[in-house]
VMD Tcl script that builds the backbone (N, CA, C; Angstrom):
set m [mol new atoms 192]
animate dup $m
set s [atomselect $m all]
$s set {name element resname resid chain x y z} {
  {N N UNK 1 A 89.267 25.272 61.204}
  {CA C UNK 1 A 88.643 26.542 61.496}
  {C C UNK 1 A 87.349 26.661 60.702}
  {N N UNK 2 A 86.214 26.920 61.526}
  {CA C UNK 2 A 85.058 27.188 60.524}
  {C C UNK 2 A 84.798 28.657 60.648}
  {N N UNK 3 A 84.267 29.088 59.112}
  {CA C UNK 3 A 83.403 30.219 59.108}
  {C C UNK 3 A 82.103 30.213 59.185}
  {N N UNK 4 A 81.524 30.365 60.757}
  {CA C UNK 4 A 80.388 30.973 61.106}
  {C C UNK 4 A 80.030 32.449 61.192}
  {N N UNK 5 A 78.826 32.746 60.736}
  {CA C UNK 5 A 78.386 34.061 60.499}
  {C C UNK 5 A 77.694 34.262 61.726}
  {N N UNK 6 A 77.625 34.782 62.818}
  {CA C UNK 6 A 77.329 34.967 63.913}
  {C C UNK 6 A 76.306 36.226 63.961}
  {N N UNK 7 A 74.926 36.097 64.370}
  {CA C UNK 7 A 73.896 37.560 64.306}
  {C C UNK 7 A 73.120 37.571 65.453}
  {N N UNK 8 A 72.753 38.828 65.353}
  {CA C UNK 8 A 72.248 39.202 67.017}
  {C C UNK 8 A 71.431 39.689 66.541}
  {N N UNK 9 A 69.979 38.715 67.378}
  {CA C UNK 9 A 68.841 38.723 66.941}
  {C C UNK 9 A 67.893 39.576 68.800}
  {N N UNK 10 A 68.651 40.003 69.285}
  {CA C UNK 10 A 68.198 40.607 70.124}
  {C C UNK 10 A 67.890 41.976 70.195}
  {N N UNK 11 A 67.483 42.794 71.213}
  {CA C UNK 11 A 67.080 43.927 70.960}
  {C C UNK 11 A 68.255 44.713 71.596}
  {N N UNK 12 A 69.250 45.597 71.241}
  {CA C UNK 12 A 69.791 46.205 71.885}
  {C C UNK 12 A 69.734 47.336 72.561}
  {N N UNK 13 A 70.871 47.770 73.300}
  {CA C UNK 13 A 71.058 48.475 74.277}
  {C C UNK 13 A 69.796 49.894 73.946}
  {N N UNK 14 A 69.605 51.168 73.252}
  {CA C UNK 14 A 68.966 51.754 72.633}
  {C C UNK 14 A 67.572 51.390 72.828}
  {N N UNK 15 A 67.085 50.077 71.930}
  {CA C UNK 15 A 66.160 49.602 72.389}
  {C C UNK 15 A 65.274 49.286 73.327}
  {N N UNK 16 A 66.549 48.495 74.057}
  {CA C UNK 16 A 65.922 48.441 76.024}
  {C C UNK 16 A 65.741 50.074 76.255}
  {N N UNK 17 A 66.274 50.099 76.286}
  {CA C UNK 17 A 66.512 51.786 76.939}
  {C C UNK 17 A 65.488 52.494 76.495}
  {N N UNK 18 A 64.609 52.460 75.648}
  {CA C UNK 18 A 63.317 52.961 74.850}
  {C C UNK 18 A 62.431 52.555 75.615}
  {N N UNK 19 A 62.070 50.861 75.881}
  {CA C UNK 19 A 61.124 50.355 76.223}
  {C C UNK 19 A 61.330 50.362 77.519}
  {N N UNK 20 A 62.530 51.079 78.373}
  {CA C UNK 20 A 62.393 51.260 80.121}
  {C C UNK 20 A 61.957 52.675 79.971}
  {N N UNK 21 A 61.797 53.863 79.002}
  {CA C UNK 21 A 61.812 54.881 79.058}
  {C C UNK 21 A 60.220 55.012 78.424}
  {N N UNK 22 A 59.538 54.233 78.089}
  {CA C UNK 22 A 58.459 54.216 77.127}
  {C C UNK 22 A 57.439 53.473 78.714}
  {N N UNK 23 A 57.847 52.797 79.455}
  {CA C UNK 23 A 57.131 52.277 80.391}
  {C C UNK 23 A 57.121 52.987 81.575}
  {N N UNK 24 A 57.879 53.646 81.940}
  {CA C UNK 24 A 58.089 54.882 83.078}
  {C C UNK 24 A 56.992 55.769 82.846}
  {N N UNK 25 A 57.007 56.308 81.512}
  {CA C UNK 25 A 56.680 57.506 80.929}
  {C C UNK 25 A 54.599 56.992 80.615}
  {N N UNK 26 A 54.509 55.720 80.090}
  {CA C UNK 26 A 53.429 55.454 80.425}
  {C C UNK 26 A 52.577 55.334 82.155}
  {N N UNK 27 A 53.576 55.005 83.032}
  {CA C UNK 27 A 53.198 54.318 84.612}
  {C C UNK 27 A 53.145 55.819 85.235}
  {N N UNK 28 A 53.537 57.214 84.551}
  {CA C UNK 28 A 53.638 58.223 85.310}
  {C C UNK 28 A 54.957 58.710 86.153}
  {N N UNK 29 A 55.757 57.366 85.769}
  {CA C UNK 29 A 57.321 58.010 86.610}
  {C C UNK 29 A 57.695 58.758 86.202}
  {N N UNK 30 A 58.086 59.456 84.860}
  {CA C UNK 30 A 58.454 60.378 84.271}
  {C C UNK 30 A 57.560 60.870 83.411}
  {N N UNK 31 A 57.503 62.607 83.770}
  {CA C UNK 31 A 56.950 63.564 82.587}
  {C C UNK 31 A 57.291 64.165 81.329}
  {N N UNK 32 A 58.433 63.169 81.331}
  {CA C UNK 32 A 59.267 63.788 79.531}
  {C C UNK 32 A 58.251 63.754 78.813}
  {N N UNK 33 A 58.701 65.293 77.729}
  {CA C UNK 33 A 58.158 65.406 76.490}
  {C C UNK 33 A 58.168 63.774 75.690}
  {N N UNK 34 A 57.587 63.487 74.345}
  {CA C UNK 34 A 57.882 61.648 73.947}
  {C C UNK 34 A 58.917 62.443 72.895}
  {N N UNK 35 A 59.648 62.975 72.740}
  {CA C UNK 35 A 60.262 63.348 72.055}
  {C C UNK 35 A 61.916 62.886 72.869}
  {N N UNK 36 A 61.625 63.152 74.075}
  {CA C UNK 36 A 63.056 62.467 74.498}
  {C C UNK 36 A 62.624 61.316 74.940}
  {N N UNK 37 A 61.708 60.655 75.208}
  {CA C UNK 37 A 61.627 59.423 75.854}
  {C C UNK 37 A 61.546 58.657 74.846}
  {N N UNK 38 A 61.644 59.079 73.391}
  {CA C UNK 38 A 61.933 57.874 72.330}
  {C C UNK 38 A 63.335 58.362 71.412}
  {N N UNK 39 A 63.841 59.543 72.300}
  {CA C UNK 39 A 65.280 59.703 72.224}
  {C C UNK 39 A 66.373 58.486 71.412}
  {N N UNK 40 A 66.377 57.760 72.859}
  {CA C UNK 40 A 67.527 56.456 72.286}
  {C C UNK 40 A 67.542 56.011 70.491}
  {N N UNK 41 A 66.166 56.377 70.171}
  {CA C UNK 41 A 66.014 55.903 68.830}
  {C C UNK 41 A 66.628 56.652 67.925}
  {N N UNK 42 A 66.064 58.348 68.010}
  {CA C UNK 42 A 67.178 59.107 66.950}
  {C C UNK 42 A 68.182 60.059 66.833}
  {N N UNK 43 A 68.726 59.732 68.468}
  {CA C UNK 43 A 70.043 60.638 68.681}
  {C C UNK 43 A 71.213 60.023 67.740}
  {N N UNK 44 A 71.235 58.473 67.859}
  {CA C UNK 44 A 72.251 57.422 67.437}
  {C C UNK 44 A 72.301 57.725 65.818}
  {N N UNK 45 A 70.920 57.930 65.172}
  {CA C UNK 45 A 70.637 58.580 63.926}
  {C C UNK 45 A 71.086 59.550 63.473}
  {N N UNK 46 A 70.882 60.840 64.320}
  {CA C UNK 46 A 71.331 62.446 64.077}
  {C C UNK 46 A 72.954 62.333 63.867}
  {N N UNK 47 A 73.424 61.818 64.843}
  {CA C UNK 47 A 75.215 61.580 65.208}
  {C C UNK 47 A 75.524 60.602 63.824}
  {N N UNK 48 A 75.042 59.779 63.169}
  {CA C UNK 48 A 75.634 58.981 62.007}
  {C C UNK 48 A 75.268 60.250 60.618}
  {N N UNK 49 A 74.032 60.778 61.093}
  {CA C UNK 49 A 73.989 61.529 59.319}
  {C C UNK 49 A 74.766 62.541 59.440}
  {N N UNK 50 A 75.170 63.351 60.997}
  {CA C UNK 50 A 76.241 64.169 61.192}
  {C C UNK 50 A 77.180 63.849 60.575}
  {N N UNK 51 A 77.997 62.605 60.802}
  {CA C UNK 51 A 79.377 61.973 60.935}
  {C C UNK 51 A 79.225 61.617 59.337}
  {N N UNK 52 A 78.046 61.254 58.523}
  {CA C UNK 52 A 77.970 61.278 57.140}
  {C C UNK 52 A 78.301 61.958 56.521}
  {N N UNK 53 A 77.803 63.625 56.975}
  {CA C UNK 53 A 77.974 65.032 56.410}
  {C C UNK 53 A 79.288 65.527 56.238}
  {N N UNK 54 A 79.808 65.250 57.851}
  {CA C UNK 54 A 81.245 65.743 57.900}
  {C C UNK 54 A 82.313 65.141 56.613}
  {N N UNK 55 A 81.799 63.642 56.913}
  {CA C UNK 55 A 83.064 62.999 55.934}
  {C C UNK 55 A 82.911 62.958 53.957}
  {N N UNK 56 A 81.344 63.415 53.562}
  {CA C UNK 56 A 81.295 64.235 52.297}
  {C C UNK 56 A 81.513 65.631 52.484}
  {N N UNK 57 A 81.961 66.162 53.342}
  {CA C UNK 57 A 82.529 67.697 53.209}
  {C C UNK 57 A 83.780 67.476 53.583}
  {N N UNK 58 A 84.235 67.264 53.789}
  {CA C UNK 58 A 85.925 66.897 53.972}
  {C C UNK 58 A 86.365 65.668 52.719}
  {N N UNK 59 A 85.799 65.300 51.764}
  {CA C UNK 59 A 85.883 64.681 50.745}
  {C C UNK 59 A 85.485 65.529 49.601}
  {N N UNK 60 A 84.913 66.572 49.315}
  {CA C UNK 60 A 84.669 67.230 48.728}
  {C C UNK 60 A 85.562 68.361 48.579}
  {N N UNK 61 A 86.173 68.914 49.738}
  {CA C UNK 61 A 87.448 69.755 49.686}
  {C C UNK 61 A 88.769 69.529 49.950}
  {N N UNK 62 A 88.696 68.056 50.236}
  {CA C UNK 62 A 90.109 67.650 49.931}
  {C C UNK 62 A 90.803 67.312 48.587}
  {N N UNK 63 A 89.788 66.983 47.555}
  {CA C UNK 63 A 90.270 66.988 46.235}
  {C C UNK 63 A 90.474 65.800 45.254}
  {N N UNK 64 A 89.720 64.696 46.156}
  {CA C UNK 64 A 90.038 63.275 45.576}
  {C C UNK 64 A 89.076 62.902 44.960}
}
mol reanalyze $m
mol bondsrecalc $m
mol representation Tube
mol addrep $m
């Protein structure tokens, strides 16, 4: 059995999804504000420092 460290050097899902939403939005297909059309980038962000918050406030009043 070997241990290989396996990494993904590609751009993911988010990513694509930026640069199909970043090329629309340049070509005129879509009139989104750039605030959602570079969305994919810091919804995934907002939802982790959320999910950060929650679990130091529920660590903080649970008592450990």
């Amino acid at each position: 059995m070997s241990n290989v460290i396996q990494t993904s050097s590609g751009v993911g899902f988010p990513g694509l999804l930026t640069i199909v939403f970043i090329v629309m939005k340049l070509t005129g297909y879509i009139a989104w504000s750039w605030w959602w059309v570079l969305s994919p980038l810091w919804i995934p962000a907002v939802i982790g420092v959320l999910i950060l918050m929650i679990m130091i406030i529920v660590a903080a009043f649970s008592g450990k």
